[in-house]
Phi, psi and omega in degrees: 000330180311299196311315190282332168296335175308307199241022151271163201283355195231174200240153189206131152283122189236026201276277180290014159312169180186113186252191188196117134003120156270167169257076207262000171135328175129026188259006168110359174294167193207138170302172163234131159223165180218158182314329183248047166313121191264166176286164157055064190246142197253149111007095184224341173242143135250118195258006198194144136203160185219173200222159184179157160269123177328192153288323164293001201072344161286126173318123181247154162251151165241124157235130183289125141244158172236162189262199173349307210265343188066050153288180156250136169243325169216156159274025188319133170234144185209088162297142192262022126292327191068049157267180175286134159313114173296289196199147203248124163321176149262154182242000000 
């Protein structure tokens, strides 16, 4: 997440964070939350992705978003197969 944040235009406190399991099939996304969370929080951006090959060779996108508030809100991972995620790259 350091990385997409780097190269997304905006700056975020990652001191306090707390993230959760989506149930995405098992390919790793994860919610965002902080502690001073507001309710009823949407989908409103995406601000940073990046693309890369699996250890099989299928193609993943990774995307930061943020919601409403221009908070971060989820980390969405999507392998176009919808398969499990092998190995995440080094950056």
């Amino acid at each position: 997440m350091d990385h997409l944040i780097s190269i997304s235009e905006k700056s975020f406190n990652t001191n306090n964070l707390l993230v959760s399991e989506m149930h995405d099939g098992s390919m790793g996304s994860l919610f965002i939350h902080s502690k001073n969370q507001k309710s009823e929080r949407k989908f409103k951006d995406r601000i940073a992705e990046a693309k890369f090959l699996d250890k099989d060779s299928v193609p993943i996108l990774v995307s930061l978003n943020v919601d409403q508030f221009d908070e971060l809100f989820e980390l969405d991972i999507w392998k176009v197969d919808y398969s499990r995620v092998i190995k995440f790259p080094e950056i």
